[in-house]
Backbone as CSV, one residue per row, in Angstrom:
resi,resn,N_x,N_y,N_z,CA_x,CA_y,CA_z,C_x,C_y,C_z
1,UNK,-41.743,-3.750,-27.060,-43.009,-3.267,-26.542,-43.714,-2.460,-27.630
2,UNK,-44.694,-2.702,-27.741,-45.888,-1.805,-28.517,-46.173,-0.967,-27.742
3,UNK,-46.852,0.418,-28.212,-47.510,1.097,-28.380,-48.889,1.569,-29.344
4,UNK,-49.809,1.271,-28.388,-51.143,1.739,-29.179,-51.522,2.992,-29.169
5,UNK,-52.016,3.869,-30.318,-52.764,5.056,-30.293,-54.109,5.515,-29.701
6,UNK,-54.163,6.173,-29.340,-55.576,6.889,-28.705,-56.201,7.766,-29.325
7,UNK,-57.069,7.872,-28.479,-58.314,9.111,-29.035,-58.250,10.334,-28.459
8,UNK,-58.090,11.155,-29.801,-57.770,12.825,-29.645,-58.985,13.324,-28.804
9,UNK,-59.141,13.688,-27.357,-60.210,14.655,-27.120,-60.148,15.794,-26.587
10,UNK,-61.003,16.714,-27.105,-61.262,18.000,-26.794,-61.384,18.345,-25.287
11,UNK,-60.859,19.029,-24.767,-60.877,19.375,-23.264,-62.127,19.066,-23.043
12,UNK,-63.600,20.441,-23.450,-64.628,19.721,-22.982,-65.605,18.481,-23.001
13,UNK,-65.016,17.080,-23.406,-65.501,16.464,-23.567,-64.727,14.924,-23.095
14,UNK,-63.440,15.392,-22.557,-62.317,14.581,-21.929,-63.185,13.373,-20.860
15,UNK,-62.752,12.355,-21.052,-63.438,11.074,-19.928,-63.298,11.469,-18.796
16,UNK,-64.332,10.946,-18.565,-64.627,10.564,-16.778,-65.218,11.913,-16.163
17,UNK,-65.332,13.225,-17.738,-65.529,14.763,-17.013,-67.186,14.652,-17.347
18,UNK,-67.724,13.701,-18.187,-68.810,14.354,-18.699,-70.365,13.311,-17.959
19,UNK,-71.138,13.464,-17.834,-71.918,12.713,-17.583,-72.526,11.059,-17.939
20,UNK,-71.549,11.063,-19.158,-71.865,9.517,-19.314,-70.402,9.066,-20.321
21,UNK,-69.874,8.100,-19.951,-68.899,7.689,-21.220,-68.666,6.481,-21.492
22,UNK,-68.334,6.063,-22.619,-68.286,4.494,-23.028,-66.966,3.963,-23.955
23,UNK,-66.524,3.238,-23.574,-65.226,2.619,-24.544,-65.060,0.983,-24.586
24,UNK,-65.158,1.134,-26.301,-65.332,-0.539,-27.123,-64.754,-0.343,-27.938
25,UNK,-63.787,-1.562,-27.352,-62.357,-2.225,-28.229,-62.531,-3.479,-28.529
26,UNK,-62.555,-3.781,-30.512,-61.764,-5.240,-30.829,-60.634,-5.561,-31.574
27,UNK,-60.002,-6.534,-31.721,-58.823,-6.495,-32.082,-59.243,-8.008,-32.754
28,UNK,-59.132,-7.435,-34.210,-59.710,-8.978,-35.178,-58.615,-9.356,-36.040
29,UNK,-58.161,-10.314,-35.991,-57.027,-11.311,-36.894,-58.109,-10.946,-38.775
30,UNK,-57.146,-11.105,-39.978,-57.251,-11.268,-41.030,-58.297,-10.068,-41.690
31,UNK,-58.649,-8.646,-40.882,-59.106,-7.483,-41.965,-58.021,-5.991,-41.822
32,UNK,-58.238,-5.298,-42.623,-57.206,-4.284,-42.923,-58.279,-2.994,-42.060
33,UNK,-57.311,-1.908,-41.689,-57.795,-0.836,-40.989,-58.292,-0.380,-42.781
34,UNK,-57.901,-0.192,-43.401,-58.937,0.098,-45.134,-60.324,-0.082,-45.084
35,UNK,-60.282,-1.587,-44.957,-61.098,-2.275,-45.402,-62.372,-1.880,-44.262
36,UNK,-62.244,-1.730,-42.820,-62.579,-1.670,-41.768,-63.214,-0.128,-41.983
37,UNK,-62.442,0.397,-42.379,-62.702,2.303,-42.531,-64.067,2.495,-43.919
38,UNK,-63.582,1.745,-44.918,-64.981,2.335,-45.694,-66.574,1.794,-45.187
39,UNK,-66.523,0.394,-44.182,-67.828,0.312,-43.801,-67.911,1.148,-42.578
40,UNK,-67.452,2.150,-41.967,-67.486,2.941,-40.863,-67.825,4.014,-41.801
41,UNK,-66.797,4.494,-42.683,-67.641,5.901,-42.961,-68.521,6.244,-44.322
42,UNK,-68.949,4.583,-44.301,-70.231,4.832,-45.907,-70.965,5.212,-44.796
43,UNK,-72.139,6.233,-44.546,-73.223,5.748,-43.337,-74.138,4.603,-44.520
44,UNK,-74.211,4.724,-46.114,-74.904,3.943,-46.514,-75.180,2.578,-46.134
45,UNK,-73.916,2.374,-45.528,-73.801,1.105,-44.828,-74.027,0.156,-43.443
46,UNK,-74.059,1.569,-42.583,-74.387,1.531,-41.634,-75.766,0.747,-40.751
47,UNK,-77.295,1.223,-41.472,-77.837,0.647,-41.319,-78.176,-1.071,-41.528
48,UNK,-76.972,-1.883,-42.626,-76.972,-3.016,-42.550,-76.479,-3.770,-41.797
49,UNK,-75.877,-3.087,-41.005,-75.174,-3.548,-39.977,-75.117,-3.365,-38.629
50,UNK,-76.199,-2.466,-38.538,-76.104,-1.582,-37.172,-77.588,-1.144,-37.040
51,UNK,-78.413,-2.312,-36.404,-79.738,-2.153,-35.972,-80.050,-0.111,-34.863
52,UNK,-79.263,-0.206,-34.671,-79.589,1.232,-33.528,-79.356,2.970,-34.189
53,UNK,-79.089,2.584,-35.655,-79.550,3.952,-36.187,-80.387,4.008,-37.616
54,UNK,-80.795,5.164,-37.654,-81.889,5.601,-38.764,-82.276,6.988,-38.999
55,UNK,-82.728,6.912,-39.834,-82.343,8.679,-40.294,-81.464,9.343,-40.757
56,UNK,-80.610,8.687,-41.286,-79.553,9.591,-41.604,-79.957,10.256,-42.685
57,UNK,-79.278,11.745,-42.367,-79.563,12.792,-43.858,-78.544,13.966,-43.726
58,UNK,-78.220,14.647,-45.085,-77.110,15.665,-44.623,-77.487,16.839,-45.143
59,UNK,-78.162,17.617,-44.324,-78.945,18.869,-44.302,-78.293,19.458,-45.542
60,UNK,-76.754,19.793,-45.357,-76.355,20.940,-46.235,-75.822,20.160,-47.619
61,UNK,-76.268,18.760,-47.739,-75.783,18.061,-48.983,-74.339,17.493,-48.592
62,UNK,-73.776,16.921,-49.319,-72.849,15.978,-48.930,-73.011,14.316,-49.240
63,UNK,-72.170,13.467,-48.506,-72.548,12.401,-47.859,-72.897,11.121,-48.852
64,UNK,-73.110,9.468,-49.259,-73.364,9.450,-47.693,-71.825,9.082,-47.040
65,UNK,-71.253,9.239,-47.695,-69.389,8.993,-47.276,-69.357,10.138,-46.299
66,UNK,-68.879,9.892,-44.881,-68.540,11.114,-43.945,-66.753,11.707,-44.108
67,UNK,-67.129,12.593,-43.934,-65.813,13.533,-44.937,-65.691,14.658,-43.425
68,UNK,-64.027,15.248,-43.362,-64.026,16.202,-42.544,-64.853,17.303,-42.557
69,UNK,-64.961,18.091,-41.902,-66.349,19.190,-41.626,-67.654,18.881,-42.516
70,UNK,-67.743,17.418,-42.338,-69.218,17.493,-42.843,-70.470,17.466,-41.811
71,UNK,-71.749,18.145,-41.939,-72.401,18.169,-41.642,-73.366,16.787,-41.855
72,UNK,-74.224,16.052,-40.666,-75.149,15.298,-40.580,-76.221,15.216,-39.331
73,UNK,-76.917,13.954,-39.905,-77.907,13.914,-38.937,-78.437,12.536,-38.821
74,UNK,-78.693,12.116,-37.830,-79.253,10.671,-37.379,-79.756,10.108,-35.987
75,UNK,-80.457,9.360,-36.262,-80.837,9.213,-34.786,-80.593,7.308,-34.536
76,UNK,-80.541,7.476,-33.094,-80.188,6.441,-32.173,-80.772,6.292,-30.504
77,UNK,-80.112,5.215,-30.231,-81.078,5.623,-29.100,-82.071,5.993,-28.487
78,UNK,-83.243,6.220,-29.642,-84.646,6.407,-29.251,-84.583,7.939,-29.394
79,UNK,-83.255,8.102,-29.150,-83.329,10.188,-29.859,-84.060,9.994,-31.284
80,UNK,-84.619,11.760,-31.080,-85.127,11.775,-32.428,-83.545,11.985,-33.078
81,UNK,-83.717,12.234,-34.635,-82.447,12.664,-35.252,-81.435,13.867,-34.620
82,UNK,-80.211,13.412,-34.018,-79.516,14.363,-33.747,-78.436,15.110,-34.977
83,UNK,-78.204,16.436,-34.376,-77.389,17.295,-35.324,-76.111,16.698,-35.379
84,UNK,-75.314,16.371,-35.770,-73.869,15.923,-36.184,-72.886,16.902,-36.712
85,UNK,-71.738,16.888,-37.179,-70.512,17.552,-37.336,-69.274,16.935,-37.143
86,UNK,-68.589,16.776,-38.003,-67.121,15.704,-38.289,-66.350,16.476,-37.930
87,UNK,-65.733,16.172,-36.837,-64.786,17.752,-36.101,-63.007,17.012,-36.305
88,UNK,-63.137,15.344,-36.764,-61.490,14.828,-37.179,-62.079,13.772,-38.079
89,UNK,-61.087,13.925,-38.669,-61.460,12.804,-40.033,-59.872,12.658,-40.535
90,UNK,-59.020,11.414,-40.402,-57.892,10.662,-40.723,-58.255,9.739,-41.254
91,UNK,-57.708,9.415,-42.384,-58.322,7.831,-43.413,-56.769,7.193,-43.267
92,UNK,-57.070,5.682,-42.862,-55.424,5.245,-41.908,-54.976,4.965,-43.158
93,UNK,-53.444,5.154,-43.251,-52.296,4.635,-43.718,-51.494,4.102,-43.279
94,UNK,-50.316,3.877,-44.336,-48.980,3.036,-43.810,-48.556,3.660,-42.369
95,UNK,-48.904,3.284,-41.497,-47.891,3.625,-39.675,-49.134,4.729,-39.065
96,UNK,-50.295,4.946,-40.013,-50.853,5.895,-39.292,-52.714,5.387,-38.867
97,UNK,-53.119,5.546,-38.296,-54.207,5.132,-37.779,-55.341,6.070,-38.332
98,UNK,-56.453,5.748,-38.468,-57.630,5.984,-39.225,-58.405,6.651,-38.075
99,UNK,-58.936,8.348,-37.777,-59.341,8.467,-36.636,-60.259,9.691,-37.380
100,UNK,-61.801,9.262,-36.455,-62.958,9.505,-36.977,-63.780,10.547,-35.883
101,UNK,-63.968,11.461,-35.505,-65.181,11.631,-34.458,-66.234,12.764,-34.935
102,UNK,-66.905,12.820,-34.466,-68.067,13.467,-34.693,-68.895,14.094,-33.375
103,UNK,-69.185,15.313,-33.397,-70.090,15.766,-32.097,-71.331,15.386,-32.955
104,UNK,-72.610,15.593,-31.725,-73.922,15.555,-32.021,-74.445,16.200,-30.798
105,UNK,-75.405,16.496,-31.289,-76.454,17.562,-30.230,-77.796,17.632,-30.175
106,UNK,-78.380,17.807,-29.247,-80.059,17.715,-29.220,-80.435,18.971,-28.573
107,UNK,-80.840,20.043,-28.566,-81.480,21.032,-28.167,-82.910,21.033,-27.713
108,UNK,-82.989,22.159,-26.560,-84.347,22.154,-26.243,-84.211,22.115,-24.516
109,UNK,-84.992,21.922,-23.428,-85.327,22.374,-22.535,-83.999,21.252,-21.915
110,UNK,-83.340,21.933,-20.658,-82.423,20.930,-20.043,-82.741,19.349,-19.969
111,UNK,-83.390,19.311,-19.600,-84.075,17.691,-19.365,-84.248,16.915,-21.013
112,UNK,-83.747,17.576,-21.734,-83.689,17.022,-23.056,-81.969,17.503,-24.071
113,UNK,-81.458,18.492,-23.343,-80.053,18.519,-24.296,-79.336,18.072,-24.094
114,UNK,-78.502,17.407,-24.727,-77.602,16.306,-25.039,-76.635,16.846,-25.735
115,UNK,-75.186,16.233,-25.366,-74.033,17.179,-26.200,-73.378,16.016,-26.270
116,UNK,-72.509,15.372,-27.227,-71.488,14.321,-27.103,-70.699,14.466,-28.013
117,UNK,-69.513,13.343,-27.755,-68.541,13.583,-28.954,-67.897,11.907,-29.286
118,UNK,-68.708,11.278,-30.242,-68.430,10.117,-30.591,-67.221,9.872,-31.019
119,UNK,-66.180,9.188,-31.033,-64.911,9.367,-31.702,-64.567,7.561,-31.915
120,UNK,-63.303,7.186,-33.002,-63.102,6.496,-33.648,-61.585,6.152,-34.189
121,UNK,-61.160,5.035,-33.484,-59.735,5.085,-34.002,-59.741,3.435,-34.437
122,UNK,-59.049,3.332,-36.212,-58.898,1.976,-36.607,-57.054,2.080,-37.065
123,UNK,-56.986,1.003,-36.903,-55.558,0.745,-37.012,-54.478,-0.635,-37.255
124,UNK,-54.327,-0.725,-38.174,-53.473,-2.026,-38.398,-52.392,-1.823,-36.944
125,UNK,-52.215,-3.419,-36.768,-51.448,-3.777,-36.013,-50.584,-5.171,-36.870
126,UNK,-49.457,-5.513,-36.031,-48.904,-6.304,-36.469,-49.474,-7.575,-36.646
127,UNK,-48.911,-8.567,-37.486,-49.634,-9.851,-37.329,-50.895,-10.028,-38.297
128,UNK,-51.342,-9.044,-39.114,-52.141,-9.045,-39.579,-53.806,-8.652,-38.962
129,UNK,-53.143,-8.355,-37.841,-54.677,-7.732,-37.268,-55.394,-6.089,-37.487
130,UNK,-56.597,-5.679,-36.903,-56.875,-4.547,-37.047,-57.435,-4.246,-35.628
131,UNK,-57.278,-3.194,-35.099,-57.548,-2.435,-34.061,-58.818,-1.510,-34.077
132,UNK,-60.062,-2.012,-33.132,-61.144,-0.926,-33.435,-61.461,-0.593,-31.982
133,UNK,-61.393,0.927,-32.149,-61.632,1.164,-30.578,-63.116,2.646,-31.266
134,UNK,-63.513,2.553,-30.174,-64.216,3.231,-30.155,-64.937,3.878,-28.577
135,UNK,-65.043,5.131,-28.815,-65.368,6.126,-27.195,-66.263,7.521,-27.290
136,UNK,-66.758,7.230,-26.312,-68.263,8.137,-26.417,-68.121,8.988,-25.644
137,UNK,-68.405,10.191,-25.195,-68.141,11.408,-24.005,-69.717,11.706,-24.306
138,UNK,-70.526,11.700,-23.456,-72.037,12.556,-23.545,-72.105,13.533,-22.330
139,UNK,-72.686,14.656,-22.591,-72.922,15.824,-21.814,-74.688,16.000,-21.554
140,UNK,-74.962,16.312,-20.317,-76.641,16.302,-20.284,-77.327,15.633,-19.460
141,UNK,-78.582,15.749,-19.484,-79.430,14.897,-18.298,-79.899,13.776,-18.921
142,UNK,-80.022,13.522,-20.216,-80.580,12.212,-20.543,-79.192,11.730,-20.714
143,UNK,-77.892,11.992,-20.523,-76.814,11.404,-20.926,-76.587,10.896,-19.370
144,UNK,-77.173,11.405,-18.822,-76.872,10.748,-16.956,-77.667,10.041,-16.895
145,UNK,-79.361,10.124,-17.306,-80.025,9.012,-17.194,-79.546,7.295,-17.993
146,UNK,-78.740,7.707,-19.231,-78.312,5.986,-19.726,-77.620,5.737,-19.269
147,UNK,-76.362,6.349,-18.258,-75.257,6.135,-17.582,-75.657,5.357,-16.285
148,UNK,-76.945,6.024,-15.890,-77.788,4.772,-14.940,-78.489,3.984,-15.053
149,UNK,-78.757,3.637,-16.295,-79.120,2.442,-16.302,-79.034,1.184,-16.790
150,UNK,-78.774,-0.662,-16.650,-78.939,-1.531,-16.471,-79.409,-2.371,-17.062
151,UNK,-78.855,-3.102,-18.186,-77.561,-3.134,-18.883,-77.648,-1.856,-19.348
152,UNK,-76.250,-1.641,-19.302,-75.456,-0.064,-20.238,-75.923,0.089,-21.358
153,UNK,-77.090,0.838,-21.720,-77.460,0.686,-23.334,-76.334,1.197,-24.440
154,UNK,-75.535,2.212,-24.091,-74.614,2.752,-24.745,-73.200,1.861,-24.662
155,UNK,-72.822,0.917,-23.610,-71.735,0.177,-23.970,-72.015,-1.104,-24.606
156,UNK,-73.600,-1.685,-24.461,-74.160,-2.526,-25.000,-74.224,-1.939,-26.791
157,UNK,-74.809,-0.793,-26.806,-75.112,-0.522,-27.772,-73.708,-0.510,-29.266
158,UNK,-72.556,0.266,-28.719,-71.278,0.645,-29.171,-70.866,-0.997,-29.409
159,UNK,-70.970,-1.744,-28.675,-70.683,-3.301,-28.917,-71.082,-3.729,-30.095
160,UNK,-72.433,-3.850,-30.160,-72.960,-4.712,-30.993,-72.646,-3.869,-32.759
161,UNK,-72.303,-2.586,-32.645,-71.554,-1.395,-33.798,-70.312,-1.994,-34.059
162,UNK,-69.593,-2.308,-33.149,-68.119,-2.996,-33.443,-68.533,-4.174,-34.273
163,UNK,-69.260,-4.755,-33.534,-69.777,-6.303,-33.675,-69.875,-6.519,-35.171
164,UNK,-71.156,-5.672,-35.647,-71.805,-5.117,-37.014,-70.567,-4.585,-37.903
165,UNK,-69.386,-4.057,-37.512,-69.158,-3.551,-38.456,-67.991,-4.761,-38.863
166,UNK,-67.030,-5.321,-37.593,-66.050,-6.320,-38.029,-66.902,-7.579,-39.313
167,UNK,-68.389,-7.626,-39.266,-69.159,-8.568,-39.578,-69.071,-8.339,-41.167
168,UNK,-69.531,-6.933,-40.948,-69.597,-6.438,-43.030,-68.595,-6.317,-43.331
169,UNK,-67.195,-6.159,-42.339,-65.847,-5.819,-43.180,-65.118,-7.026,-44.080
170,UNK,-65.952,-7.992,-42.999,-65.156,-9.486,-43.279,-66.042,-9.781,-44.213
171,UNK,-66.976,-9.652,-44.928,-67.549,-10.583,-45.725,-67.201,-10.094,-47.029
């Protein structure tokens, strides 16, 4: 029997507690959790592959490689640019899994703050495959409004990110 790894979360931001959450898993024959990890954390890369963000910039310098406690910013979702912060950063090795998350935040009158905690786990598996999971926790009233609505823009959205990224890893 196998065992797969999970995603480290912070009490306040634990599933099913927060107002909206999303989880997208693929499991692709013939790329390396390596290979998989530098187009996840160039963001340079990001936009070639991933129609739903823009803006990225890193206030206090840095970047564009996301590194533990680094500071950023980007927007998605029709948000303007949100604040960011790399709160785990693991680059996978031999037996160990590659695990990524990041909060982001939007400030300003309730009906507009937004709190989440994007997170990221890649991982060789046997057989030559790689493991990409990925899970969203959002806090807030616009994080309840995408949670209602039809198609899921955020599990739609996190999809087509997997989608984008297995796409640039392989080529």
């Amino acid at each position: 029997m196998t065992t797969q790894n999970a995603i480290n979360w912070p009490e306040k931001y634990l599933p099913g507690t927060g107002d909206n959450f999303v989880s997208n898993e693929v499991i692709v024959k013939g790329l390396t959790a390596p290979r998989v990890w530098h187009f996840l954390t160039d963001t340079s890369e990001w936009e070639g592959y991933y129609d739903n963000v823009a803006d990225i910039s890193f206030p206090q310098g840095g970047g564009p490689r996301l590194a533990d406690d680094l500071v950023f910013s980007f927007g998605t979702f029709g948000f303007p640019p949100l604040d960011a912060h790399v709160v785990e950063f693991q680059a996978p090795g031999e037996g160990v899994p590659g695990r990524l998350s990041w909060t982001a935040k939007q400030d300003g009158e309730p009906e507009e703050r937004l709190d989440v905690l994007h997170a990221w786990l890649v991982e060789d598996l046997p057989g030559g495959r790689v493991r990409i999971l990925t899970q969203e926790t959002q806090l807030g009233q616009p994080a309840a409004a995408l949670a209602n609505e039809r198609p899921n823009p955020m599990l739609n959205g996190h999809q087509a990110w997997l989608d984008g990224l297995v796409s640039a890893a392989s080529k």
